[in-house]
C-alpha positions in Angstrom: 0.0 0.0 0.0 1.2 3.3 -1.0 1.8 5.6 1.7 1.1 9.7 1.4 2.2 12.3 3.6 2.0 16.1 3.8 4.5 18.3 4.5 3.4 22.0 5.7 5.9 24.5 5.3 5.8 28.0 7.2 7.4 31.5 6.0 9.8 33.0 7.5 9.0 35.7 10.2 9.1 38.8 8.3 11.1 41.5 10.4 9.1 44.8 11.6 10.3 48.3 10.4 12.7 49.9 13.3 9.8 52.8 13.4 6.8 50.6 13.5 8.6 49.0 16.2 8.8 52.3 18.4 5.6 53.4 17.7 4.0 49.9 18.9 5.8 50.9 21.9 4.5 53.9 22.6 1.0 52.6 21.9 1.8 50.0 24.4 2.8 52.4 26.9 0.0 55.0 26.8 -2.8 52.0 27.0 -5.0 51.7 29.7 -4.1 49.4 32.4 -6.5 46.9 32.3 -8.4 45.5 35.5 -5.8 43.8 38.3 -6.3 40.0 37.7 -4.6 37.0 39.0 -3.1 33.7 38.5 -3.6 31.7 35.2 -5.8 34.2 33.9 -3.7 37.1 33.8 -1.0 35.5 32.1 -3.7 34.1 29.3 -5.0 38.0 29.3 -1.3 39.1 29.1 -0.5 37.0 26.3 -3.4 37.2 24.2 -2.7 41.6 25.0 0.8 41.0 23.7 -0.7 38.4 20.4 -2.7 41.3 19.6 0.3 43.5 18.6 1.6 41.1 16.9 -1.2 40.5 14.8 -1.1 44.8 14.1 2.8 44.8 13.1 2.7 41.7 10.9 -0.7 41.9 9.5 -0.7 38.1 10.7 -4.0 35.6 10.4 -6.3 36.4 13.4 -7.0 32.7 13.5 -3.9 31.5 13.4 -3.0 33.6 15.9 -5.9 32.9 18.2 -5.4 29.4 18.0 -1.7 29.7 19.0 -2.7 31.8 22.4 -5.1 29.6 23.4 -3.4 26.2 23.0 -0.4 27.8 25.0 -3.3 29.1 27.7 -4.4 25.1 27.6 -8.0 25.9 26.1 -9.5 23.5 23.7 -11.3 24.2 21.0 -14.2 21.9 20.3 -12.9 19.9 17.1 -10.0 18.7 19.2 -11.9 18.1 22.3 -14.5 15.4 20.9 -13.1 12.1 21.7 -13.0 9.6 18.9 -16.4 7.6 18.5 -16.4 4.6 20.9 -15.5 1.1 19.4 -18.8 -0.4 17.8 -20.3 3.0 17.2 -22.5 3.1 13.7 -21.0 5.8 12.1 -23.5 6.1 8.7 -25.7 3.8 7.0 -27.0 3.8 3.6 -28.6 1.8 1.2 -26.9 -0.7 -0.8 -27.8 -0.5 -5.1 -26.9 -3.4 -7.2 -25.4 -3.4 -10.3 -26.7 -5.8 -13.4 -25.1 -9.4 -12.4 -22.9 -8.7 -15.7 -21.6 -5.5 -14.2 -20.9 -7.8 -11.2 -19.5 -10.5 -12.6 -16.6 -7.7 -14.4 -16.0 -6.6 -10.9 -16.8 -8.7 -8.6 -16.3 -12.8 -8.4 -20.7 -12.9 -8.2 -20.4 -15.9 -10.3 -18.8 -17.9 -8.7 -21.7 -17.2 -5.9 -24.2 -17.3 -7.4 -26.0 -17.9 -10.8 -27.7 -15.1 -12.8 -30.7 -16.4 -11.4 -30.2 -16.7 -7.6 -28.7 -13.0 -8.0 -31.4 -11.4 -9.5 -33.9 -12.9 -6.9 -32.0 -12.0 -3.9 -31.1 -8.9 -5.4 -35.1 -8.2 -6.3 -36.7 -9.6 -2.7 -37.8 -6.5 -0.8 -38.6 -8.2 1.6 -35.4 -7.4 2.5 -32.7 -4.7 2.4 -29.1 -4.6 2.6 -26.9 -1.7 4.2 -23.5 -0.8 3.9 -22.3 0.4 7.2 -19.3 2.7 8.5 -18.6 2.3 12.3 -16.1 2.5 14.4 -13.5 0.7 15.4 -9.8 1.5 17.5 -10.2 5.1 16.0 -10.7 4.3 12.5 -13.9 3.9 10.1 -14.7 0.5 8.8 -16.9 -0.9 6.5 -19.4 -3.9 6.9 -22.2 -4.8 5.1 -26.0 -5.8 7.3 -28.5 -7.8 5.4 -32.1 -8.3 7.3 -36.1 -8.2 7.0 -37.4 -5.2 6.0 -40.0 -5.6 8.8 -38.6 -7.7 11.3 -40.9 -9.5 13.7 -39.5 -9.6 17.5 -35.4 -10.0 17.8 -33.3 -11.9 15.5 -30.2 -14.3 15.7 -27.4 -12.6 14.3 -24.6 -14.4 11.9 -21.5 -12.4 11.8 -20.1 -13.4 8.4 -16.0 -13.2 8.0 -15.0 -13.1 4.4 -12.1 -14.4 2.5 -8.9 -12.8 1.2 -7.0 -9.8 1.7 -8.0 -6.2 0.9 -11.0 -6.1 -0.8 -13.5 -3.9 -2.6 -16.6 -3.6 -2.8 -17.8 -7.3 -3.1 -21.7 -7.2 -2.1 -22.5 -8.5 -5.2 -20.8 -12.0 -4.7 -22.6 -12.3 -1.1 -26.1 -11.3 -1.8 -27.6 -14.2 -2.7 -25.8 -16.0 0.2 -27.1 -13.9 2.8 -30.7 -14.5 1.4 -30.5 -17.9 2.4 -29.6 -17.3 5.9 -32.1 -14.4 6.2 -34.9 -16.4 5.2 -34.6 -19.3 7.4 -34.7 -16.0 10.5 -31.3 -14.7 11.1 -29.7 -11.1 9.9 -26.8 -11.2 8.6 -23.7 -8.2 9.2 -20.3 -8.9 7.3 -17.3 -6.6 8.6 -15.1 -6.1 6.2 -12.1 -5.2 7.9 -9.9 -2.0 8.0 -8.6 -1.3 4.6 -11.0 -2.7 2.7 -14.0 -0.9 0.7 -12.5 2.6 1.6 -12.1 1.5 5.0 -9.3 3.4 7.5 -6.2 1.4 8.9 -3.8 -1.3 7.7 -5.2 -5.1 6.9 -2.9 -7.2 9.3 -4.7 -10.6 8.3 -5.2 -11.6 11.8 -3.4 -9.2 13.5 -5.6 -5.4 15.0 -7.8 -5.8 11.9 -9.5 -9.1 14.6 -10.8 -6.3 16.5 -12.9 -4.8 13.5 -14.3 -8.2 14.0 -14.8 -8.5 17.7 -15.8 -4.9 17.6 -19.3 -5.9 15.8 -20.7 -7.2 19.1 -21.2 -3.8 20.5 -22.6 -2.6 17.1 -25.1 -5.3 17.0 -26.0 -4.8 20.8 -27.4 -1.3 19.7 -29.7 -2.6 17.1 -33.3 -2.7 18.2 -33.9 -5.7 16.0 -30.7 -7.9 16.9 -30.6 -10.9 19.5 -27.4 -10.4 21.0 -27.8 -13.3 22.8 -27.9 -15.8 19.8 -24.9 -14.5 17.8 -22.9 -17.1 15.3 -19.7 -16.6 13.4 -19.5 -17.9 9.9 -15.7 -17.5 8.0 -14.9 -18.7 4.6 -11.2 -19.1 3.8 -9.4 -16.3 5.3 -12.7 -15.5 7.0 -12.0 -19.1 8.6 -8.6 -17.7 10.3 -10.6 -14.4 11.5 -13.2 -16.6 13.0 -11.2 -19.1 14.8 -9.1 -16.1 16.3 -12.1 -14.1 17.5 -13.3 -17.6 19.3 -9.5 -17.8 20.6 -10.4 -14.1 21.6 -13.7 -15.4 23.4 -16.3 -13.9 20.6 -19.4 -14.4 22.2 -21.1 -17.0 19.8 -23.4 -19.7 20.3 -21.7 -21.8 17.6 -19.0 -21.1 14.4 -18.7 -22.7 11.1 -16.1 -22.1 8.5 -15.6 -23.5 5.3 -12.1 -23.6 3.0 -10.3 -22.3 6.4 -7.0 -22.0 6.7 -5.9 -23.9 9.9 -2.0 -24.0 9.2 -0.8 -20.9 7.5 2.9 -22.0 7.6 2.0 -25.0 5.7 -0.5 -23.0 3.5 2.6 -20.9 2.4 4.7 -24.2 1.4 2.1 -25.6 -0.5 1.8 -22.0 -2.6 4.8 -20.8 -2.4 4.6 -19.6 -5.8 2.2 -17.4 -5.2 3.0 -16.3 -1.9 6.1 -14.9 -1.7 7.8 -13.6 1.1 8.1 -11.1 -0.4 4.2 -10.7 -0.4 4.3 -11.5 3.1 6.3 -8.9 4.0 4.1 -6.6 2.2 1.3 -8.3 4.6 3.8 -8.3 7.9 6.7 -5.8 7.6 8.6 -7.3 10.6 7.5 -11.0 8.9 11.6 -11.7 8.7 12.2 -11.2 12.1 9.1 -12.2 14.0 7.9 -15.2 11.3 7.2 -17.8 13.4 5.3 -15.6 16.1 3.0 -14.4 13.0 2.0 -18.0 11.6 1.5 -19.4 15.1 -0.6 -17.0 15.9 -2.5 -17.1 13.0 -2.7 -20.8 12.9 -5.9 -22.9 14.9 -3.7 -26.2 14.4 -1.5 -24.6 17.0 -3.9 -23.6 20.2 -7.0 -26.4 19.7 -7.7 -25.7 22.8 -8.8 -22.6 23.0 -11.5 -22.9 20.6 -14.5 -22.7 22.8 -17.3 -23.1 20.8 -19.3 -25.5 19.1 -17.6 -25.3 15.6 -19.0 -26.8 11.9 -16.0 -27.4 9.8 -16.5 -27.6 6.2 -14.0 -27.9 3.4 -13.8 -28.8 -0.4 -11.8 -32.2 -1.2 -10.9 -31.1 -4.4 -9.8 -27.6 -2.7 -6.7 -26.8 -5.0 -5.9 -23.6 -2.5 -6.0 -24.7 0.9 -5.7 -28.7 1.5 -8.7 -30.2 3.2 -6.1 -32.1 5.0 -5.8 -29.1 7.1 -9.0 -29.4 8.3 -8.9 -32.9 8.8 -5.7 -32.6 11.3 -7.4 -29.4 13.2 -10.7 -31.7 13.5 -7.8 -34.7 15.2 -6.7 -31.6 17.1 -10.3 -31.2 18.7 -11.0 -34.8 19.4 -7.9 -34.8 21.3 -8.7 -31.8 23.0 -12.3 -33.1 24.1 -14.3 -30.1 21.7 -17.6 -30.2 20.1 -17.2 -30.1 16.2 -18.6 -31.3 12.9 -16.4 -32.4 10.1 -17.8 -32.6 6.8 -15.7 -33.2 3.8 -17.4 -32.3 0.0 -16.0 -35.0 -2.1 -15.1 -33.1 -5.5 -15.8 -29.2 -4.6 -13.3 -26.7 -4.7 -12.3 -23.6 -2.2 -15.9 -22.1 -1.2 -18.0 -25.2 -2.2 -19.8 -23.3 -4.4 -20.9 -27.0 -6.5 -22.7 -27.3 -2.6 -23.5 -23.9 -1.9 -27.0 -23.9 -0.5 -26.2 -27.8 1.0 -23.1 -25.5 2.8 -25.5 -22.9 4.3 -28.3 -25.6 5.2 -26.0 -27.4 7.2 -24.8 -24.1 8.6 -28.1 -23.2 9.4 -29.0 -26.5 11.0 -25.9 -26.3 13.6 -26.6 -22.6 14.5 -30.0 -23.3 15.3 -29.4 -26.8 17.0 -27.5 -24.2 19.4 -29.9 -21.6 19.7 -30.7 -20.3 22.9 -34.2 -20.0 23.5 -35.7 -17.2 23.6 -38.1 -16.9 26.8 
């Protein structure tokens, strides 16, 4: 990522006339005394008196000026007094308009989603209506993406959905019709899309501050009238997968997780494409990557803490995957039985990275295992 930075430069003081300079004196001398005041205050008074002069000689910017007195005198002004928003705070929401799925598939990866039909239906149901949201998050703006009924009747179980790769743009169009499933069957749907992504503030870390966007949706959701923050579920495909075994590691507050294509081993993930993943690209990810390396994959890598994955989780995975091996699943799923956890392992015979040949088999069985842990609502 290209970095920009602003330089302000300053003239140089100009130098008063040795006659302006005397009569400013004078001026000075012959002025009324002004009322006797003490402490702090009379030296803010007495420095603003002698700001004012200055201001006369050098024909300098009143503002300028005015903001230099009172940032010596300590005052704030009320631009730099508001505290940055709170982490979780919506920051704007607006309306979501979808391109033609041919406009979608030039930009986006929609078809490998969803057909032409599945997107226009989701796309035309208004019954529903998706959002993009900004909110707040360790100072910064980030995007995510909320997808629920119109009209919803009493509170609804949220799914947090973590998608894949890197920095991304705006990718609504490949989730639409995904989110439709979930929303019918009663759940609303919100999708952070971490910092740097979508004209999002901050750096993408993959796995590093950018798990906070992630773990900073539960305060977001508690403020929505229509959200039961009591059933909340995490959902991560690919990369997604890494995000939501870390916010579980993180103790996310979810009911259940399922992933599908996760990355569980990202040391081995970079052997088997090292081709495409430099290290060169991973230092473009992780500038310290050479001297911390092992420190970054380990903590990135479920394989390596089982243990602390405290949630029911659904693990899903392609067996003809060609980017992540569904053997990595398979050894995290050994992990968990060795570690005593509640999982599911379900292998796709034949279907590649996000199962898109099983697609809506993929979010039924999601659907099932979020609702077998559904907390009931009294």
């Amino acid at each position: 990522m290209m970095m920009k930075s602003i330089r302000k430069g300053f003239a140089q003081k100009p130098v008063a006339p040795a006659n302006l300079r005397e009569s400013s004196r004078i001026r000075l001398k012959n002025r009324r005394k002004p009322a006797k005041i003490s402490g702090r205050l009379k030296e803010n008074v007495t420095l603003f008196e002698s700001f004012r002069v200055f201001v006369r000689r050098y024909k300098f910017s009143l503002a300028v000026c005015a903001a230099l007195v009172f940032a010596h005198a300590g005052f704030a002004f009320p631009a730099c007094a508001q505290n940055p928003p709170p982490d979780g705070q919506l920051v704007s929401r607006e309306a979501y308009r979808f391109p033609s799925y041919q406009a979608a598939v030039e930009k986006t990866g929609a078809e490998n989603y969803a057909t032409e039909e599945e997107y226009e239906t989701a796309v035309a149901d208004k019954n529903f209506e998706f959002s993009k949201l900004t909110y707040a998050s360790d100072g910064l703006k980030v995007r995510a993406y909320l997808y629920k009924p119109k009209k919803p009747k009493g509170k609804l179980p949220v799914i947090v959905f973590n998608r894949g790769s890197f920095v991304r743009g705006d990718i609504a169009p490949e989730l639409v019709a995904l989110f439709r499933r979930l929303a019918l069957e009663g759940f609303a749907v919100i999708a952070p899309l971490y910092r740097q992504s979508d004209g999002g503030e901050g750096r993408d870390e993959m796995g590093g501050a950018d798990v906070d966007d992630l773990m900073n949706v539960v305060p977001l959701v508690k403020a929505f009238e229509f959200a039961d923050a009591e059933n909340l579920f995490l959902y991560g495909e690919s990369r997604g997968g890494i995000m939501t075994y870390l916010a579980l590691k993180r103790n996310f507050p979810a009911r259940a997780a399922a992933v599908f294509g996760a990355i569980t081993d990202l040391e081995d993930y970079q052997k088997a494409n090292a081709r495409d993943i430099s290290p060169e690209f991973l230092k473009s990810i992780w500038a310290d990557y050479d001297a911390n390396k092992e420190k970054i994959l380990s903590e990135r890598s479920a394989i390596r803490w089982p243990e602390r994955i405290n949630a029911p989780i659904l693990i899903m995975h392609g067996g003809g995957d060609p980017q992540v091996d569904p053997l990595q699943s398979l050894a995290l799923a050994a992990k968990l039985q060795a570690s005593g956890k509640q999982y599911q392992l379900k292998i796709f015979a034949g279907d590649n990275h996000i199962l898109s040949k099983n697609r809506v088999e993929r979010d039924r069985e999601t659907i099932r295992w979020f609702k077998y842990f559904m907390k009931p609502r009294v």
